[in-house]
C-alpha distance (Angstrom), angle and dihedral (degrees) to the residues before:
residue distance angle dihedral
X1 . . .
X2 3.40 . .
X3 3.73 95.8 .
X4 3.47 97.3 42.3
X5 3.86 128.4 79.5
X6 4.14 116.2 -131.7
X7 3.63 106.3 -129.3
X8 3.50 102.7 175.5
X9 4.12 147.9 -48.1
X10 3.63 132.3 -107.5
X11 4.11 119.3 -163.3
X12 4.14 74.4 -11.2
X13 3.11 98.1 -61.3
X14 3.84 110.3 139.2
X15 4.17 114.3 -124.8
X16 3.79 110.7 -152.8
X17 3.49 124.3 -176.7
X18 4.26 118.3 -154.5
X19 3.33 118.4 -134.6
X20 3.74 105.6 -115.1
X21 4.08 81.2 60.7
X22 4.08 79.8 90.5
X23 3.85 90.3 51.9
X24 4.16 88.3 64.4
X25 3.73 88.0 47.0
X26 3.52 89.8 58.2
X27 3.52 98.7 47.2
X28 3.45 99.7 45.8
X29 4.52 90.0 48.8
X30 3.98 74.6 51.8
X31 3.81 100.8 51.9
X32 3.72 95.0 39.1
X33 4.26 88.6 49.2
X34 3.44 89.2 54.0
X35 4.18 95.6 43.0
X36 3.92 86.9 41.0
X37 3.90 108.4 22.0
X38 3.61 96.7 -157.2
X39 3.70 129.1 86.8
X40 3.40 90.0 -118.9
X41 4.14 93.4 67.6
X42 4.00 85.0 52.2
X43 3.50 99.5 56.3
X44 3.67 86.8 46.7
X45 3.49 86.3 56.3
X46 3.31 107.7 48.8
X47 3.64 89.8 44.1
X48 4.13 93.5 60.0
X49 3.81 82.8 49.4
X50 3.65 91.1 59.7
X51 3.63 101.8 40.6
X52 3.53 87.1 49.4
X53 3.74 93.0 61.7
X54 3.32 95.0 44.4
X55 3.79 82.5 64.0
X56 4.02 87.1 48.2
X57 3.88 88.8 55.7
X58 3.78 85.9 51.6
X59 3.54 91.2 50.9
X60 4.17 94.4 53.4
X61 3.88 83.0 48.4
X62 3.97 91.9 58.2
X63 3.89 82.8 53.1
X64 4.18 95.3 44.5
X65 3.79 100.1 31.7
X66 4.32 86.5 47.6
X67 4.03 85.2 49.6
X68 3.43 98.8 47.5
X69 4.07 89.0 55.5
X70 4.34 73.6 62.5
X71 3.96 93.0 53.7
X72 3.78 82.5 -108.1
X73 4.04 102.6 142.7
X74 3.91 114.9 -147.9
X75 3.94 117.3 -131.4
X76 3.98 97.1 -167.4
X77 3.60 154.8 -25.3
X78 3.70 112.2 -141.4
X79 4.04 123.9 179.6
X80 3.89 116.8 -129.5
X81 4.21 120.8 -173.0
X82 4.00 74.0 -116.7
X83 3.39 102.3 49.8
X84 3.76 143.0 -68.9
X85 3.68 130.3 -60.4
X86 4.25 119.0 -145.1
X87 3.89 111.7 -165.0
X88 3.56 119.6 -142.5
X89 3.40 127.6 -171.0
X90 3.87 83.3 -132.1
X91 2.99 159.6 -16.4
X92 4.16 111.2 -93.8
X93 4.00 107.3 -121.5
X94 4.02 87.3 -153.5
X95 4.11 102.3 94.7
X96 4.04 95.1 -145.4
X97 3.98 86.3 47.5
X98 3.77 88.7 59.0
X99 3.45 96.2 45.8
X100 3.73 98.8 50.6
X101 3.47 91.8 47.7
X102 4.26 96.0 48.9
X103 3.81 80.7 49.8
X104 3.65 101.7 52.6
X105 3.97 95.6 74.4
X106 3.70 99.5 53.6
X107 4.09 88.8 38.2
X108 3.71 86.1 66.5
X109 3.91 96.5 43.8
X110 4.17 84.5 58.4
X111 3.75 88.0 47.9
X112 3.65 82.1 54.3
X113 3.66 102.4 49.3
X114 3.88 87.4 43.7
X115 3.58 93.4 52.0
X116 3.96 92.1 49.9
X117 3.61 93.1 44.4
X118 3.99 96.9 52.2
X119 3.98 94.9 68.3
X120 3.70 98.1 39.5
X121 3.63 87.2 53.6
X122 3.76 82.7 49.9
X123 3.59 99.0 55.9
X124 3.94 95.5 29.1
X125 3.52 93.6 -111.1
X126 3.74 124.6 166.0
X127 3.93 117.4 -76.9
X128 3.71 92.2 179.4
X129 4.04 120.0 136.3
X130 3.77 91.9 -136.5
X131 3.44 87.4 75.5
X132 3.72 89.8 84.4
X133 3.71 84.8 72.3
X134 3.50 98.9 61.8
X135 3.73 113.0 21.0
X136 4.11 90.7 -172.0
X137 3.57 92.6 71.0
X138 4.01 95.5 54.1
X139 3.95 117.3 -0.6
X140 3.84 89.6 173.3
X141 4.17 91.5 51.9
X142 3.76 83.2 48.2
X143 3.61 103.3 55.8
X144 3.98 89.9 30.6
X145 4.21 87.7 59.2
X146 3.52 96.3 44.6
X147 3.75 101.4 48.9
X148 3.78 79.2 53.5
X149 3.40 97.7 61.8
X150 3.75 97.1 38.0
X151 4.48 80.2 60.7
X152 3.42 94.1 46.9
X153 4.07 94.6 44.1
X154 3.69 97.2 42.8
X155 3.67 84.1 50.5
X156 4.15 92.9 64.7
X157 3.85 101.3 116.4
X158 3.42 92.0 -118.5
X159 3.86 141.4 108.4
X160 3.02 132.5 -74.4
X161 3.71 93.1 18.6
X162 3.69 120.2 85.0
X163 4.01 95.9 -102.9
X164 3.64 87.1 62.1
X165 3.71 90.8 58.7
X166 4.14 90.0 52.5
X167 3.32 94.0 42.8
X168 3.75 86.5 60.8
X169 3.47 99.2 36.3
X170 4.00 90.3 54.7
X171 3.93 84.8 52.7
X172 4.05 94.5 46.3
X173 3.73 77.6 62.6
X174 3.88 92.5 68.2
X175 4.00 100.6 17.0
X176 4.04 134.8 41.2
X177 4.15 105.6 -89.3
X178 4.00 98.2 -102.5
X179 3.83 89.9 49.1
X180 3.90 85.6 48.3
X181 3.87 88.5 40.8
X182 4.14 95.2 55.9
X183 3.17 90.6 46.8
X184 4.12 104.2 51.5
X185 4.12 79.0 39.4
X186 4.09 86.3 55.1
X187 4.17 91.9 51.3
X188 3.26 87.0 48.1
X189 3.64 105.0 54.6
X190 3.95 86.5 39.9
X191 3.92 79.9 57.1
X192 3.46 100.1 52.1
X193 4.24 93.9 41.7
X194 3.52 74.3 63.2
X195 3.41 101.7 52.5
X196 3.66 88.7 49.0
X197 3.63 97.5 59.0
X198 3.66 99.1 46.9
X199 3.74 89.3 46.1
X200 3.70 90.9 51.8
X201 3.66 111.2 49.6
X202 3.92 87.1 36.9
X203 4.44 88.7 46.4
X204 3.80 90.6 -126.5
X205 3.37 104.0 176.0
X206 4.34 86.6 -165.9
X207 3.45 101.3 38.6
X208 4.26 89.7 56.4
X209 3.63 85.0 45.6
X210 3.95 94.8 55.2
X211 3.56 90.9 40.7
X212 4.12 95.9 55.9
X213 4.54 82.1 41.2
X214 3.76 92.9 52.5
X215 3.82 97.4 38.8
X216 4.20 88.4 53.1
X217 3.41 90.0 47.3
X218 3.70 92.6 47.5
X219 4.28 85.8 56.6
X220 3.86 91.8 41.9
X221 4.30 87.4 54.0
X222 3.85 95.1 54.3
X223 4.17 93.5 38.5
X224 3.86 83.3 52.3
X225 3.73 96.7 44.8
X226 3.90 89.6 53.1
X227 3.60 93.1 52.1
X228 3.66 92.0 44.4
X229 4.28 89.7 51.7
X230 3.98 86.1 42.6
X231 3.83 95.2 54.2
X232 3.70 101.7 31.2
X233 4.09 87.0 66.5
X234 3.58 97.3 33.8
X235 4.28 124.4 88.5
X236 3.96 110.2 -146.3
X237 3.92 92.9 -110.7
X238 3.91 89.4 69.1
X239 4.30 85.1 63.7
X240 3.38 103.1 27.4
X241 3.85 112.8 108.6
X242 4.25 114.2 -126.2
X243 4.07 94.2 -166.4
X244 3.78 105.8 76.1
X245 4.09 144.9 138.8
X246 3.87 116.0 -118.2
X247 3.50 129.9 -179.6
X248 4.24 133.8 -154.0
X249 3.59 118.9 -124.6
X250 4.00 83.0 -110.5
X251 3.93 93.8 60.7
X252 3.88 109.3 102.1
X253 3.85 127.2 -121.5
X254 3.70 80.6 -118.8
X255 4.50 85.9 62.8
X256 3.83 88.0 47.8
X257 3.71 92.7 61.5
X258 3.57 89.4 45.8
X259 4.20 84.2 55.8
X260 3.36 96.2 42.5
X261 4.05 90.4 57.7
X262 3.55 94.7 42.1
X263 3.41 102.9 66.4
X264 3.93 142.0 -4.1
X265 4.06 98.0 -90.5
X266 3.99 109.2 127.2
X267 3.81 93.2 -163.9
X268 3.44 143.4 38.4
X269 4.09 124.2 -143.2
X270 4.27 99.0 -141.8
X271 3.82 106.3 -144.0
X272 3.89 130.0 -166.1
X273 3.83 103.1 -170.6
X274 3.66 102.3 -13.2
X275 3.79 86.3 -57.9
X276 4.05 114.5 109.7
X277 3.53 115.7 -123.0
X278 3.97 101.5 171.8
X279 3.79 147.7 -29.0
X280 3.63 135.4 -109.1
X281 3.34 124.9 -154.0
X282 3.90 136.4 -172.9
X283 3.48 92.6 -102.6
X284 3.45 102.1 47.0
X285 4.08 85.0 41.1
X286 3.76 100.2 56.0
X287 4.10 81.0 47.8
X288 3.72 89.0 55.9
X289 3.37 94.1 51.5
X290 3.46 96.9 52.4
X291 3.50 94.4 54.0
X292 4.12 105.5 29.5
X293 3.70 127.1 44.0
X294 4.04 123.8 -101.3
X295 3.87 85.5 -102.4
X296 3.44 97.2 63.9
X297 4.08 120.4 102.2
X298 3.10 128.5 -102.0
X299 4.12 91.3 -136.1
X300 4.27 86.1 63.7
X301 3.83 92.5 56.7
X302 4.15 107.4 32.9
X303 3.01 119.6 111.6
X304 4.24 103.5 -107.6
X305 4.02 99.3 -174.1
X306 4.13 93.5 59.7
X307 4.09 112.8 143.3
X308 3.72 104.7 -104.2
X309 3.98 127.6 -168.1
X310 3.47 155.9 -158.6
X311 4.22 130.1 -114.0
X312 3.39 91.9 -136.0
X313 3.77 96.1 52.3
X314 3.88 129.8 116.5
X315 4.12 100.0 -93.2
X316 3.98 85.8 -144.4
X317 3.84 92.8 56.9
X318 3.87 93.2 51.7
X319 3.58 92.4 41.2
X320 3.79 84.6 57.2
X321 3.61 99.1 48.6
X322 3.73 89.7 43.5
X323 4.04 89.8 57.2
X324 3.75 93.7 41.9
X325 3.63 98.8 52.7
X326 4.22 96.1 35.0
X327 3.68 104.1 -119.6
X328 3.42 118.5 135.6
X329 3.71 98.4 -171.3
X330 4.19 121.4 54.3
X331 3.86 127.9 -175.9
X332 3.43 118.1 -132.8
X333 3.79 111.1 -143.2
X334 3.82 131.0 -175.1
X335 3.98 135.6 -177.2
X336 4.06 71.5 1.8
X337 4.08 86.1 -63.9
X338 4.11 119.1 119.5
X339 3.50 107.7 -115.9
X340 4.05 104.6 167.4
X341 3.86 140.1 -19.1
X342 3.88 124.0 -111.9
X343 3.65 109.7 -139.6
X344 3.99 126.6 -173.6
X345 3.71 85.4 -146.0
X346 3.81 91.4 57.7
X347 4.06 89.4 43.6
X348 3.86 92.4 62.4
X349 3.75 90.2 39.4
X350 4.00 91.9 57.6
X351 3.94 85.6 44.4
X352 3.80 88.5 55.3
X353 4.03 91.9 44.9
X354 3.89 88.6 45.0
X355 3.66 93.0 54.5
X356 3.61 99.2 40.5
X357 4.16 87.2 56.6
X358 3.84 86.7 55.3
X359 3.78 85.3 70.3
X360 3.84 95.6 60.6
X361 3.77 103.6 90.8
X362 3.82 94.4 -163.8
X363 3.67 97.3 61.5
X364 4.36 86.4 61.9
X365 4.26 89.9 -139.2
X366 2.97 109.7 -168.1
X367 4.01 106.9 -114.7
X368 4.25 90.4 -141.4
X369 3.77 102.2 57.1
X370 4.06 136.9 17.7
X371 3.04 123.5 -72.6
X372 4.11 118.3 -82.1
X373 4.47 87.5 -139.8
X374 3.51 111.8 107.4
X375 3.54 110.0 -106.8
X376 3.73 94.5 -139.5
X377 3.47 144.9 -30.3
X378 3.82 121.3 -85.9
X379 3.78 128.8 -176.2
X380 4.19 114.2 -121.1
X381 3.36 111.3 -92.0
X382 3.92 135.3 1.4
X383 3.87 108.9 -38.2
X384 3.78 123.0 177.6
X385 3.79 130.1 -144.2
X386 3.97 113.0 -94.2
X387 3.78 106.1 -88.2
X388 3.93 99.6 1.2
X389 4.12 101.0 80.8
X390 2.97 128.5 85.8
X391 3.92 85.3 11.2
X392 4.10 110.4 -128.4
């Protein structure tokens, strides 16, 4: 969120709006000065933009207001020049809880259009789709056609748009989620090859652009859907790393550099009595020291509020919590002893090495969930690299 601009909440729900949001403004006051010439046709223009993503952050709230009725908490909505972006804290595992949710947000841009189209019908206004082109002559036609399209288009079956995510949530009803998964991800790439002929032989600039978004998006789906399979069936001490540096509250900022350079360890579990009371990281470490002398301890500065968890916990759920509360590093803590650290680095290198065993015929992995070959081998218990932990 750092590059985007919170410009208010709904239902508290935070609405953020990125920064290159202002580029499409501009563009669009250009176009229309250019079409129009007058400063009259900009405002026009600029004004449709707006209202139009005003119906776009209607359209994310059909998606987080439908979730919540799930329990499923939204983080954000945040406003893109190509659309808007609601964050859930997941993904609902439930196939018809996915689907109603993907269809919320273009449910409410037909409710729209319908609700636009009654009174110009009404007063025998103009329906006509050129009124996109000039917004002055018919602001209601304008916003009714355009909410239109945004139904129809986010109802291509094709990732990351939401028909992609009923497609595969009709299929999850039949077949296991990453079979259902490839397969929406496979329409959609075919979709967006598509796109990327017509757009080339006819030089459409939009069409080749669609084509690249929906063929990304297509990539992102499956990546995500393997992670989702991997961590779903996986506890936390299967990732968790057992050869770490820690530190005591006594140990000096001036010892935490001298861990830090040592070895390749990012952050450092504080312990009072074998019992962790924070965790310092690099980045809150080169903050301390340039606001605290070397002297001071490292118990003063660490960080006492960090997410710990269990072994025997779901990997998914701590990945989750890890995400939602922007720490990149977790102690995993048993009988209230540290036994291992849960890094996201070490989650996406497991993914990697569970994939890449999927690929060797002879060990018969099955292609739906990770593979059941340990990984590697850890010593029992939390072990610490040989003169790193704890440091001197």
């Amino acid at each position: 969120m750092k590059r985007s601009l919170r410009v208010g909440s709904v239902a508290g729900i935070g609405i953020f709006l990125h920064w290159t949001f202002l580029l499409l403004v501009a563009a669009v006051g250009a176009y229309y000065y250019v079409q129009g010439q007058s400063l009259g046709a900009v405002l026009w223009g600029v004004g449709l933009t707006l209202g139009v993503f005003a119906c776009v952050v209607l359209h994310e709230l059909g998606h987080a207001l439908t979730a919540r009725r799930f329990g499923i908490p939204t983080r954000s909505i945040t406003l893109y020049p190509v659309g808007g972006l609601a964050r859930l804290e997941r993904i609902p595992s439930e196939p018809m809880k996915e689907f109603w949710i993907a269809i919320g947000g273009p449910a409410v841009n037909v409710a729209i259009a319908i609700g636009l189209a009654v009174p110009l019908l009404v007063t025998g206004g103009t329906m006509a789709p050129t009124a996109v082109g000039a917004p002055s002559s018919s602001p209601l036609a304008s916003l009714m056609w355009v909410n239109a399209v945004l139904a129809i288009f986010n109802m291509l079956p094709a990732f990351p748009m939401d028909g992609g995510r009923v497609l595969r949530a009709l299929l999850a009803l039949r077949w296991n989620y990453p079979r259902a998964t490839r397969t929406a991800a496979a329409v959609g790439k075919g979709m967006a090859v598509l796109f990327g002929l017509v757009g080339g032989t006819t030089w459409n600039p939009v069409l080749l652009f669609v084509a690249l978004f929906v063929y990304v998006g297509a990539q992102h789906e499956s990546k995500q859907a393997l992670h989702r399979v991997f961590t779903e069936d996986t506890p936390v001490r299967e990732a968790m790393v057992t050869q770490f540096a820690t530190l005591t509250v006594d140990h000096t900022l001036d010892d935490a550099v001298d861990a830090l350079l040592a070895g390749t360890d990012h952050a450092f579990p504080v312990l009072k009595e074998e019992a962790v009371v924070g965790l310092l990281g690099r980045k809150q470490l080169l903050q301390a020291l340039s606001e605290h002398s070397r002297d001071t301890p490292a118990g003063e500065v660490a960080d006492r509020g960090c997410f710990t968890t269990a072994p025997s916990a779901p990997l998914d759920e701590a990945f989750r919590q890890m995400n939602a509360r922007g720490c990149s590093t977790a102690p995993v803590v048993e009988d209230e002893q540290l036994v291992g650290l849960l890094t996201l680095e070490t989650v996406r290198e497991l993914l990697l090495v569970s994939n890449a065993l999927k690929t060797r015929p002879h060990l018969q992995v099955s292609p739906d969930r990770p593979s059941d070959v340990p990984l590697r081998e850890r010593p029992n218990g939390a072990a610490s690299s040989p003169g790193t932990s704890p440091v001197p």
